[in-house]
LUMNUPA-809592 format. One record per atom (N, C-alpha, C, O): residue in three letters; z, x, y negated. Coordinates in steps of 0.1 Angstrom, whole numbers, plus 5000, padded with zeros to 4 digits. Layout:
alaZXY/...
//
This chain:
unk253352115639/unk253152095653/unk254452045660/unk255552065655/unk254151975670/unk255251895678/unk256051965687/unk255551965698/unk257052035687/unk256752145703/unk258452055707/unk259152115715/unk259051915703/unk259851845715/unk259951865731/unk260951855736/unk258751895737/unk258651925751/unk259252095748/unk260352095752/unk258952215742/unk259552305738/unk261052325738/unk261852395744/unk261252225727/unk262752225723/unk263852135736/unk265052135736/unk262952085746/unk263451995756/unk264052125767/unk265052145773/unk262752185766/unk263552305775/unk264552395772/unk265652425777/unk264052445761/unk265652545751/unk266452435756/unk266552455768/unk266952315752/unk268252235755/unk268852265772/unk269952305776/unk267452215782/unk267752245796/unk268252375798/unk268952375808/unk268152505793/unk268052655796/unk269652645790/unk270652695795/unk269852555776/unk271852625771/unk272452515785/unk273452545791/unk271852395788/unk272752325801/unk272952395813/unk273952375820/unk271652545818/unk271152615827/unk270852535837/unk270852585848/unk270552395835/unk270052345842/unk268652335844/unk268552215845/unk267352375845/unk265952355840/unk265252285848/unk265152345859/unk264252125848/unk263652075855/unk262852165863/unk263052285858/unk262052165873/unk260452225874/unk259452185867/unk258652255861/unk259452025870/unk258551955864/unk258051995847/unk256951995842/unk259652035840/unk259252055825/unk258952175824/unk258952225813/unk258752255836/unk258352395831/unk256852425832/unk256152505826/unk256352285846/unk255052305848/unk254152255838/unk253052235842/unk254352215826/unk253752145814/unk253452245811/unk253752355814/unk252352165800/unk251852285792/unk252152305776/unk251952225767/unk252952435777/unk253852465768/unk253652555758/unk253152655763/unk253752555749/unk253652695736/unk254652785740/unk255852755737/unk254352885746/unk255452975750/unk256053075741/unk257253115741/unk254953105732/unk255353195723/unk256253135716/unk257253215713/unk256352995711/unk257352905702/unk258452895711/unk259552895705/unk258552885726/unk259652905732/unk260753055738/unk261853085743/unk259553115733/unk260253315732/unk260953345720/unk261953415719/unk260153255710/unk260853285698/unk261953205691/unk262653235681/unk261753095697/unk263153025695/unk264153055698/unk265253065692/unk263853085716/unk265253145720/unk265753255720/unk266853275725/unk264853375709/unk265653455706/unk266653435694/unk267753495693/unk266053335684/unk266853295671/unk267953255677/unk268953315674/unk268153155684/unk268953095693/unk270053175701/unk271153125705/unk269553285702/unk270353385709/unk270753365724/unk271753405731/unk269153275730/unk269053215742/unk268553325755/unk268753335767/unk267853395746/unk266653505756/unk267353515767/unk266853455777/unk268453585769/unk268453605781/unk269053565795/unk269153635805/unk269453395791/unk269553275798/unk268353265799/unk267953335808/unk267353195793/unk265753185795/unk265153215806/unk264453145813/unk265553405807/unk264653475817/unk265653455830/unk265053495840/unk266953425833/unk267953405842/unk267653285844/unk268153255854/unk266853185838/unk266653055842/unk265153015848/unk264952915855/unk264153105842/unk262853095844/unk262453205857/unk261553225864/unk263353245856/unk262753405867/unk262053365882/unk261353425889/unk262653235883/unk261953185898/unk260753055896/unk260153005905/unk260753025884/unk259652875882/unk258552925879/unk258253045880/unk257952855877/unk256652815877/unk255852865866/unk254952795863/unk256052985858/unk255752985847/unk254753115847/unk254953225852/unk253753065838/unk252853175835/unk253053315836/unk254053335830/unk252453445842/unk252953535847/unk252853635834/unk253253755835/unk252553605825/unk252753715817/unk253653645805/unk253753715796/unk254353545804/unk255653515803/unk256253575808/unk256553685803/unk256853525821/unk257353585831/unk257653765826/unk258653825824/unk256453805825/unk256553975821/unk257353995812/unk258454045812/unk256453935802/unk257653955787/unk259453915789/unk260453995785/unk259553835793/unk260753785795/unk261553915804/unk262653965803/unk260553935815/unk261654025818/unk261854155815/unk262654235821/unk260754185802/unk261254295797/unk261954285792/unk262654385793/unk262354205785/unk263454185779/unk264854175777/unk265654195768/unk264754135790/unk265754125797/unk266554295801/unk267654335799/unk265654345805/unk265654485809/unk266154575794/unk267054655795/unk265754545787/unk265554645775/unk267154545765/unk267754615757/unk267654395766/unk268854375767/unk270454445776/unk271554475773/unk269354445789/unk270654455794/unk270454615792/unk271654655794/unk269854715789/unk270154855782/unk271054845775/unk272254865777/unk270454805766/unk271354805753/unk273154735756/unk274254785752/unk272954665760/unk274554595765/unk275154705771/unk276254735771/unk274254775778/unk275254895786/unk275655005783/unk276555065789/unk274755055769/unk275155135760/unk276155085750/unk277055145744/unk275854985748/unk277254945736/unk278154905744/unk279254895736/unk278454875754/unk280354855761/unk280454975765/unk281654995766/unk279555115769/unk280455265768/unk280555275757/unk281555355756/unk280155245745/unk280655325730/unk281855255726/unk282755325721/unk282055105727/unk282855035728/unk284255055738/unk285355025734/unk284155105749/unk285355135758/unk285655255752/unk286855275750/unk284655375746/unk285155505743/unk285955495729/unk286755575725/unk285655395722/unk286355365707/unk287655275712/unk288755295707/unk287455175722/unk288855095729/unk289655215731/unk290755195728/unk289455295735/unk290355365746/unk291055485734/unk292155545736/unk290255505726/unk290555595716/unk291755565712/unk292655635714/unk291855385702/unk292755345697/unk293955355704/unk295055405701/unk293555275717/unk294755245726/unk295955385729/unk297155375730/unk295055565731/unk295555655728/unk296755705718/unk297855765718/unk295655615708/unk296555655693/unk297955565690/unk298855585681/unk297955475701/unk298955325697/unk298555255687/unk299355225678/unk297255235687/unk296555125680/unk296254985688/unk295354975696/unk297254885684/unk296654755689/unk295354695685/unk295054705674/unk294654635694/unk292954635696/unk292754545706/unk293154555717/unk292154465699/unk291054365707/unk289654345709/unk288854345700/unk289354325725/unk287854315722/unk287754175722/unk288554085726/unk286454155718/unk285954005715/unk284453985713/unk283654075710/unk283853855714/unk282453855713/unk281353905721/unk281353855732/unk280453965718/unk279854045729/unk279654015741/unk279553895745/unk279454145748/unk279154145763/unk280554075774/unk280354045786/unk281954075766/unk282854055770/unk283253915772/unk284053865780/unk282353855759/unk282453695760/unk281553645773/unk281753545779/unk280353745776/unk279453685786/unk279853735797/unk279153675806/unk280553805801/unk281353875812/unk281853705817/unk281453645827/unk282953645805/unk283853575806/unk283553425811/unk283853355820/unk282853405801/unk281753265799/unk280653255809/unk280753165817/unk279453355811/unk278653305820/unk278553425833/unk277653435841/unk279753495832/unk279753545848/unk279253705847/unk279653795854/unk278353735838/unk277053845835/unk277353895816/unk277453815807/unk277354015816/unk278054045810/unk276254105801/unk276054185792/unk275554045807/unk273854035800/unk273453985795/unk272454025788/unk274053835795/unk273153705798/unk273653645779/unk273453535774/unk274153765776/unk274253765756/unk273453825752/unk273453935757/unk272653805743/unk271553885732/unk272854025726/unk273954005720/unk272354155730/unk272854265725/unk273054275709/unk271954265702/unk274154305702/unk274354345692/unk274854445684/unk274254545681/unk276554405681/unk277354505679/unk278254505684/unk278554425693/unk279154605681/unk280654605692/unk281854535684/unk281954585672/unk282454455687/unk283154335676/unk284754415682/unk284754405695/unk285454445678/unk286854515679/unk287754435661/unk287354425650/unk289354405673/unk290254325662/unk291254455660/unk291454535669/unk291754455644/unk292854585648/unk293354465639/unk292854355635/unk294954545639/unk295554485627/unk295754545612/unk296054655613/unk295654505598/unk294854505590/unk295854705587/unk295454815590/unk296954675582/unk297654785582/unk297254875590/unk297454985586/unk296554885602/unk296355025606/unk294655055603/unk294055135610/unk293854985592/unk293155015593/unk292555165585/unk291455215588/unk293455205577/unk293355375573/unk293055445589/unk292055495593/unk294255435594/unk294155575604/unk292655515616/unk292255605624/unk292255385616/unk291255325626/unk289955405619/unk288955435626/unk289855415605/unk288655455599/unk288855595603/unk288155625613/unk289555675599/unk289655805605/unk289055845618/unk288055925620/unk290155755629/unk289555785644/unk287955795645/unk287255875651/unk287455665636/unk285855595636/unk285055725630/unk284055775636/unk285355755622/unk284855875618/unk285056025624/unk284356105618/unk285756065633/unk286156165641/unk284856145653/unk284456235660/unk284256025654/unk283256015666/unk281955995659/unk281055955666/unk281956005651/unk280756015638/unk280855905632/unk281355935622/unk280655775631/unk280555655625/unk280855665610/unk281855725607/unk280155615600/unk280655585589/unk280155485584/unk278955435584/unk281755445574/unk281755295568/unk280055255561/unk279255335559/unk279955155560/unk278755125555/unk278954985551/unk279154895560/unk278954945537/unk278455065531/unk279855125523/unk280955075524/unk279655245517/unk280855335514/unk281055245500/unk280155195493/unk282555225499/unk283655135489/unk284155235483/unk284655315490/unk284355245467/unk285255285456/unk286655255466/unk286555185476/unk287755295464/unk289255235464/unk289655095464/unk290355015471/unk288955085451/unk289654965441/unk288454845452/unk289054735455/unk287254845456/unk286554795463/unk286654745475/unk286254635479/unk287554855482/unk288154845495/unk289054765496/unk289054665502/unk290254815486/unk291254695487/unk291154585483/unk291954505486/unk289854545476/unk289554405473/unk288954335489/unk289254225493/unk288454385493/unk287254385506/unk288554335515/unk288554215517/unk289854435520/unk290554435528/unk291454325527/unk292354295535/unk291254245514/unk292554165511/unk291854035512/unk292453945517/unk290754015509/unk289153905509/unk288653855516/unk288253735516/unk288353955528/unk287353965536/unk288053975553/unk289253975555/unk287153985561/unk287954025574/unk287054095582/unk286954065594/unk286154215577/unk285354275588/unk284254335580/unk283654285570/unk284054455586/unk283454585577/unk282554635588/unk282854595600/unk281454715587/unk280554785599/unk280854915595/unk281254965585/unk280654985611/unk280855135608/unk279255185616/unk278755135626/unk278855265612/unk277355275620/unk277155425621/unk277755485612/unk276355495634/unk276255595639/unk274155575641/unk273555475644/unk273755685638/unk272655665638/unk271855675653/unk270655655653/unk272755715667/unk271955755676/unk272255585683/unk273355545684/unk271355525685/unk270955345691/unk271255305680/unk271355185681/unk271555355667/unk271755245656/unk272955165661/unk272855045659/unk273855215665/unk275255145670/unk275855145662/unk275955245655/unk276455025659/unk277254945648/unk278154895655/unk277954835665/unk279854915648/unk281154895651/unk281254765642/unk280854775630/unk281554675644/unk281954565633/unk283354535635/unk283454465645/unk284654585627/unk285854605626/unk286254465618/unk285654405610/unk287354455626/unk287454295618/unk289354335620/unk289854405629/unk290054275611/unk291254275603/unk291654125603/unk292754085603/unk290754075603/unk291353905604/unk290453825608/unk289353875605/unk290253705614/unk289553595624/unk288553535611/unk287353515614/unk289053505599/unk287953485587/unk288353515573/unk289553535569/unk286853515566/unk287553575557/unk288053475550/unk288053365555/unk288853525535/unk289753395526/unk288253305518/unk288753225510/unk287353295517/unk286153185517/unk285853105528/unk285053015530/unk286953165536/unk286652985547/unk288152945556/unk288252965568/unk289152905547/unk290152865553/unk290452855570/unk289752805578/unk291452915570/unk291552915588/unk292452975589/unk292453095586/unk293752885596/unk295052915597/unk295752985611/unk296952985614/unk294953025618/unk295353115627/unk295653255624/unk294553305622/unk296353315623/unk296653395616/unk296853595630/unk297753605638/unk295953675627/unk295453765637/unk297053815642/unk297153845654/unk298353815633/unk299353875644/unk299853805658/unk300453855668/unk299453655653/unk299953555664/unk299153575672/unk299753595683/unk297753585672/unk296953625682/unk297053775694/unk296953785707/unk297453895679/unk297954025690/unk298953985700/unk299154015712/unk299653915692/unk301153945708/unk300653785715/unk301653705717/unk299753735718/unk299053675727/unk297753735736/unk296953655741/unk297653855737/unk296753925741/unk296753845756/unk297753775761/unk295453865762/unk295353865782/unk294454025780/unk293854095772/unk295054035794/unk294354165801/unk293354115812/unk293454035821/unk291854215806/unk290854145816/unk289854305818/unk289954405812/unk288854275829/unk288154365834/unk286454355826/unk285754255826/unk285954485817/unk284854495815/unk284254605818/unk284754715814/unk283154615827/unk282654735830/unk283854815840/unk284154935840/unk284454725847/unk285554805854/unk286954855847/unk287854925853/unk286954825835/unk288154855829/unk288354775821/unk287654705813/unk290054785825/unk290554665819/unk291254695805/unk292054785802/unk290754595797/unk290654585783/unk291754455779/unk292154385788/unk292054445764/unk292954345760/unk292054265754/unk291254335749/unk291654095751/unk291054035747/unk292453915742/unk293653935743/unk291453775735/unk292353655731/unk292853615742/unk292553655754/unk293953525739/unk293953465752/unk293453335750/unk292953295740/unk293653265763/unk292553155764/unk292453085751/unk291553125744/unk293452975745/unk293652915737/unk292852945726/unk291952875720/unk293553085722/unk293153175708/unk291553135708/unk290853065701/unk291353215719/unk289753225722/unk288653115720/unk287553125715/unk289253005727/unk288352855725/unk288552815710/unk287652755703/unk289352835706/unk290452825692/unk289252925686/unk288352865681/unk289253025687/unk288153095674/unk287053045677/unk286353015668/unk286653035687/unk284853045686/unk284852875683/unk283652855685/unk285352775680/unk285152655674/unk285052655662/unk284352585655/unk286052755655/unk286052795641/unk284152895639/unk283152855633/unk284352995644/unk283253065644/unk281752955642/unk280952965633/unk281652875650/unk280852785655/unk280452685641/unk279352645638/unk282252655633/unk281552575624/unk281552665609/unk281252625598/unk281952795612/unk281752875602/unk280652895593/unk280452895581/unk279952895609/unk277652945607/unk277052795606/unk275852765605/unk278652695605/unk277752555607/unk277252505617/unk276952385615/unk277052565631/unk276852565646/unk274952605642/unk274052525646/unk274652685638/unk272752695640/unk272352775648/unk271252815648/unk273652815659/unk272852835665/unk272952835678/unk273952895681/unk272152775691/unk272752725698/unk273352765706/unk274052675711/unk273552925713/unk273752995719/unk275652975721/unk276352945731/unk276052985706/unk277352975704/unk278252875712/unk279352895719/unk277252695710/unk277452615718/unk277652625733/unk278752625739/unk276852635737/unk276052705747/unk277452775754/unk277952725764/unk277952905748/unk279153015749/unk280552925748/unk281352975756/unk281052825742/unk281652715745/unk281852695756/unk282752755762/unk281352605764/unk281252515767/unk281252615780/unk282352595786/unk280352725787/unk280852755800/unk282052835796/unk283052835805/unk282252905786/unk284252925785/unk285252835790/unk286152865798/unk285152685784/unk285652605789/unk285352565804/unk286152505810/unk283952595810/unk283952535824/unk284652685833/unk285152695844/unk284452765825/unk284852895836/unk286752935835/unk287253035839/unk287352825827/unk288652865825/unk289452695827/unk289752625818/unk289652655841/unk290052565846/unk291652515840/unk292252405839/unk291952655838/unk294052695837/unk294152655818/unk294852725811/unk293752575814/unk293552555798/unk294752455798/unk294952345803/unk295852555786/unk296852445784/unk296552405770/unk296552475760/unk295952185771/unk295352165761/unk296452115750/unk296252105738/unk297852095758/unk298452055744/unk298952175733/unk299452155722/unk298652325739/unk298952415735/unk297652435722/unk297652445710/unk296952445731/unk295452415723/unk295052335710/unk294252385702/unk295652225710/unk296152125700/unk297052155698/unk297252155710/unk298452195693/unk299152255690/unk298652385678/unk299252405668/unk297752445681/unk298052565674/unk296552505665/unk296652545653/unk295352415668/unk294352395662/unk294752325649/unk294152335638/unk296252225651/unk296652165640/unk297652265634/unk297552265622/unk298452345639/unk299352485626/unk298252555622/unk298452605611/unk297052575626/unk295752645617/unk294952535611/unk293852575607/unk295252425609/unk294652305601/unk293352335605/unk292352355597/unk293252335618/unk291252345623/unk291152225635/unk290652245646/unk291652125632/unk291752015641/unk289851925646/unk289251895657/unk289651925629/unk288051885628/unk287051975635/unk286051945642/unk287552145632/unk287052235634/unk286352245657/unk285352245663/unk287852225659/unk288152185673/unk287452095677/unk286652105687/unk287751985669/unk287151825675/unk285751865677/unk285151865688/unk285251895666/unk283651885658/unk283052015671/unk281951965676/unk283452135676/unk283252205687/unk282952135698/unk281852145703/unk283952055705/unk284252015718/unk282951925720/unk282251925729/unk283051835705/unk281751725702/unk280751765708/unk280251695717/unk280151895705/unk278851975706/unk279352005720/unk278651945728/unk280252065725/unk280252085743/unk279851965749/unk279151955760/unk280251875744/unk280151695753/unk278251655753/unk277551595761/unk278051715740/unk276551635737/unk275551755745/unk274651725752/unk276051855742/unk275051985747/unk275151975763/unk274051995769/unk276151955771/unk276252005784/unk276951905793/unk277351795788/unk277151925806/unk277551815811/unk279051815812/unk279551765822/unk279751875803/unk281151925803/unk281551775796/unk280951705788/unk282651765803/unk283351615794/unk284551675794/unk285151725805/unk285351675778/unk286751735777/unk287551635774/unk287251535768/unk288651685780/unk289851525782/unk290451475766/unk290751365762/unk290451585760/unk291151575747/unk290451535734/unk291051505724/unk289151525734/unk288251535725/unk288351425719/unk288451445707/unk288351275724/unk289051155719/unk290051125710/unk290151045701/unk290651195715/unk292251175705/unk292051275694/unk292651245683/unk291251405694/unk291151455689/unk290551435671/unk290851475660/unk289351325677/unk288451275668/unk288851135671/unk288251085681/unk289851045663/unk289950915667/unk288850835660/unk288350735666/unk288250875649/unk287650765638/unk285850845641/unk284950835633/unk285750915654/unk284650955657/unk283851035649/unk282751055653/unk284351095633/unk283951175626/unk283151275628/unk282251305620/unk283451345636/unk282851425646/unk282151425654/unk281251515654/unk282151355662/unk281051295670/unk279451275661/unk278251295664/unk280051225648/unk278651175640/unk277951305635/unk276651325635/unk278851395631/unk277951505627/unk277551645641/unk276851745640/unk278251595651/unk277651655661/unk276751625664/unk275951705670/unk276251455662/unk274851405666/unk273851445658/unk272751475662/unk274151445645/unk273451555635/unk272851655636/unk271651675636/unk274151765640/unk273651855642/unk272451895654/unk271551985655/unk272951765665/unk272051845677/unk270751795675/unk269851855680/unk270651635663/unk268851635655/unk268551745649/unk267351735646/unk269051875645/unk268151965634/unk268552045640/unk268852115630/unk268852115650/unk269152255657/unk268452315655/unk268652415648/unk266952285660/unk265852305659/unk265052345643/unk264152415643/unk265552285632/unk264952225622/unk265552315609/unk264952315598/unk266952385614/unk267452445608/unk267852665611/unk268452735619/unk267352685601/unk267252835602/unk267552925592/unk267052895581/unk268753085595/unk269253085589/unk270653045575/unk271552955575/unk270353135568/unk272053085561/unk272252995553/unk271753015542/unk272852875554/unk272852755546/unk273152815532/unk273552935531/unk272952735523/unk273052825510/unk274652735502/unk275252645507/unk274852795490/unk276452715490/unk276752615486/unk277952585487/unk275652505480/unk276052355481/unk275952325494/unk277052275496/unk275252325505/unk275152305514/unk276352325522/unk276652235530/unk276752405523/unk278052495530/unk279452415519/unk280452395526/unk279652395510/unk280752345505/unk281052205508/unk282152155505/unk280052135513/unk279951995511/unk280351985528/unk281251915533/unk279952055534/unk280052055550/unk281152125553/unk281152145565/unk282152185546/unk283352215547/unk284452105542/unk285652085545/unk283552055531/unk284951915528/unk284651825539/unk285151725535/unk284151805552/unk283451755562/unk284751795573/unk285551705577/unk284751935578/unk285051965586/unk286452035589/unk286952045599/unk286852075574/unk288152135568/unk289052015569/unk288851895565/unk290452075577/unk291751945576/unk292051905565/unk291951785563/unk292451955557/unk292551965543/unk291951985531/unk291752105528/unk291351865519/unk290651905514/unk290552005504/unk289652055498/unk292052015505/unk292452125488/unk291352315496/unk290852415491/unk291552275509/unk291152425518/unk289852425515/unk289352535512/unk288752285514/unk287852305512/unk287052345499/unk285852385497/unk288452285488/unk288152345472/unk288552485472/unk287952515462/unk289152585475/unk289552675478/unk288552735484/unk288052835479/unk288052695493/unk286752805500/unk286052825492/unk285752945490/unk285552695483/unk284752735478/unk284852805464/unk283952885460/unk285552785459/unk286252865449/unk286152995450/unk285753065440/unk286653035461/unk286853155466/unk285053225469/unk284753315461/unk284053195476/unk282853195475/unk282153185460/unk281053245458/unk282453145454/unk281653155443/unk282253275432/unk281753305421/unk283453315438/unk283853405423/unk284353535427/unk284453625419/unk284753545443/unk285353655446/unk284253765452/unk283153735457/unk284553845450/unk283153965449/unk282853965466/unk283553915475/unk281654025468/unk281254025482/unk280354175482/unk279854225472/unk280354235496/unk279854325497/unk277954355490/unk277354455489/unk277554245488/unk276054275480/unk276254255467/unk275354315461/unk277154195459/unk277554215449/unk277954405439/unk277654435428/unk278454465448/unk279654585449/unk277754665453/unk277154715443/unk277454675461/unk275654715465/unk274454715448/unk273654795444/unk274954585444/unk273654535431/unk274454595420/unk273854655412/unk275554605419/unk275754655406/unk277154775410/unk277954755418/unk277054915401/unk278354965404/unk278454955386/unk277754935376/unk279854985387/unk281154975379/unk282255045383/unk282755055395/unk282655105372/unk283755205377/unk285055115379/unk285054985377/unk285955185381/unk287255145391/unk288155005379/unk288754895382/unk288055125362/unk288955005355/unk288054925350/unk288354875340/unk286654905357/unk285754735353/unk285954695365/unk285254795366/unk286154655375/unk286554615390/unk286554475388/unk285654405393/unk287854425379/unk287654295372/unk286354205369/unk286354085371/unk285154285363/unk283954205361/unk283554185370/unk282854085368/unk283454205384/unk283154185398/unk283554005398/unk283353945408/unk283953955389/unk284553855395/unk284053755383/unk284353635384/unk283353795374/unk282453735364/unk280653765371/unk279853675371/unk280553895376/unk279053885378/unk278653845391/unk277453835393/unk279653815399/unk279353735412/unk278453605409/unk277353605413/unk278953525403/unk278653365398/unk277253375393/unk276253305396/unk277353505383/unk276153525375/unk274653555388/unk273553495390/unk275253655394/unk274153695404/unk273653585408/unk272553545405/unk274753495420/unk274153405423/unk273653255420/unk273353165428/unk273653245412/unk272653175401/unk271253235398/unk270153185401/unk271553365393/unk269953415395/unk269353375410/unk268353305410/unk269853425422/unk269553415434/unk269053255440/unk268153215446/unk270053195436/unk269153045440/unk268453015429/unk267852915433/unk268053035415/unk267352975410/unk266053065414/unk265152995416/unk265953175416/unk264353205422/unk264353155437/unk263253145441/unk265053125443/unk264353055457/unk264152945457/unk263452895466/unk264852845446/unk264052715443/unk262952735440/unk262052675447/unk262552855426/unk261552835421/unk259852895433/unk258652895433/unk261252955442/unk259853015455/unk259552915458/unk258352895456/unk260552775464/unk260052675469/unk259252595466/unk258552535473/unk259552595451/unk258652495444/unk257252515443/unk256552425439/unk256552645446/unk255352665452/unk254852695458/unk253852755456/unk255252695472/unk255052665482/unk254152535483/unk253852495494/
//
């Protein structure tokens, strides 16, 4: 089925611009409820639809939703301030990021983000005594790591969950901006002693600073590949809502983290998605590289769902990666270094640890050859 007039509006709702005219059509709503939650649009939608013209039991749904979002947002920034504030006690440096904090920042409403988890940066060395604190307020690691596991995880990887069973509140602890499977040269100490001080929920908390911040979520953005459009979307009013942007700084640090394409190929998608026009994006992308696969991407937004699989993702990193040795390297690193469902599918004691790095490849081989073979009959 065709649902273009559908997908016309998701695009108007991340501009927050919305005709009337295209709301008074007649529309598949359910395909448009369910998109924009994949999308991570819902609760722009109902901030955008709340006064049009739209069928009243839409209308309903949507604002329950809304309702039963912005709950949840308000329970996870007190669990989140009460774990901020823990650290900060202990002289733990800590950043918030993501979240309700990015929508605080970005679209004004600290709502208007699909609720998740509470995203906190430490630095990697204090992360013993951070598990401790996490655990003194019940939370625990999940899933639980051998030693020899952990230190592979901590040296690999950049972000672990801690979960408490009362809302199902999940801590997602991160030690570094990505993991070593996807090259990216910003490096999390440069970032701490660039902190800004800003207001969430009335209290003022440490986050990126500007730079950093537009700087990660362009990485973030082509990390997932951009699928989804919300991220875009979270772009783009960051950059309209932060006037004070020093861009040669910006460029500056996108090229010492060799994420220049990363940058460009972002800003691309702010220019095509929204009516933002960025001064640097030209120079950025001279040979318009970027530009082409932003027009790409904004043909299959729609078309594309969930996790690209790893031909797919290695091919689109020698794409977007400054360097190509970074993008043999990711992938290298993806295909052989253990990952937390690996460490889940099989245990092994501490002195086989090593085979972790033989049965990765193996697993996943089994794993796409049965989802080919799902496909193939279909």
């Amino acid at each position: 089925m065709n649902h273009a007039r559908e997908n016309e509006l998701l695009l108007s709702v991340a501009r927050r611009e919305v005709p009337g005219a295209l709301v008074r059509q007649h529309l598949d709503w359910d395909y448009v409820v369910a998109t924009a939650r994949a999308h991570g649009l819902l609760p722009l939608l109902q901030k955008n639809l709340a006064n049009a013209a739209v069928p009243g039991h839409v209308l309903s749904c949507l604002k329950r939703e809304a309702v039963a979002n912005s709950q949840s947002m308000l329970h996870l920034v007190g669990k989140q301030l009460r774990v901020y504030n823990l650290f900060q006690e202990h002289g733990i440096a800590v950043a918030i990021f993501k979240g309700a904090l990015l929508a605080q920042m970005a679209y004004g409403e600290m709502s208007l983000r699909q609720a998740g988890d509470i995203d906190l940066l430490i630095n990697r060395r204090d992360f013993a005594r951070v598990r401790l604190l996490l655990e003194s307020l019940g939370y625990e690691m999940n899933p639980q790591l051998t030693s020899a596991q952990l230190a592979s995880h901590l040296s690999n990887h950049c972000e672990i969950q801690f979960m408490r069973d009362e809302w199902f509140t999940v801590v997602d602890l991160h030690w570094d901006l990505a993991p070593r499977s996807f090259v990216f040269g910003l490096k999390v100490d440069e970032v701490m002693s660039r902190l800004q001080f800003v207001s969430l929920a009335g209290t003022t908390v440490q986050t990126f600073g500007t730079e950093d911040l537009l700087l990660y979520q362009a990485m973030h953005g082509a990390k997932h590949l951009w699928r989804r459009l919300e991220w875009i979307t979270s772009l783009a009013e960051s950059l309209r809502a932060t006037p004070e942007i020093d861009w040669d700084t910006l460029i500056n640090r996108a090229a010492n983290a060799h994420a220049t394409r990363m940058l460009a190929l972002g800003l691309r998608l702010v220019e095509l998605f929204s009516d933002i026009k960025v001064p640097i994006v030209a120079s950025l992308d001279k040979d318009a590289t970027m530009e082409r696969m932003a027009a790409g991407i904004r043909a299959q937004i729609f078309n594309t769902h969930g996790y690209a699989d790893s031909t797919e993702t290695n091919l689109y990193n020698l794409r977007i990666m400054d360097r190509k040795r970074d993008a043999l390297i990711s992938a290298l690193r993806s295909i052989f270094v253990p990952t937390l469902p690996d460490w889940q599918a099989l245990a092994l004691p501490s002195s086989l640890n090593a085979l972790y790095y033989v049965y990765r490849p193996l697993r996943l081989s089994k794993v796409y050859t049965l989802s080919s073979l799902k496909n193939l009959r279909r």
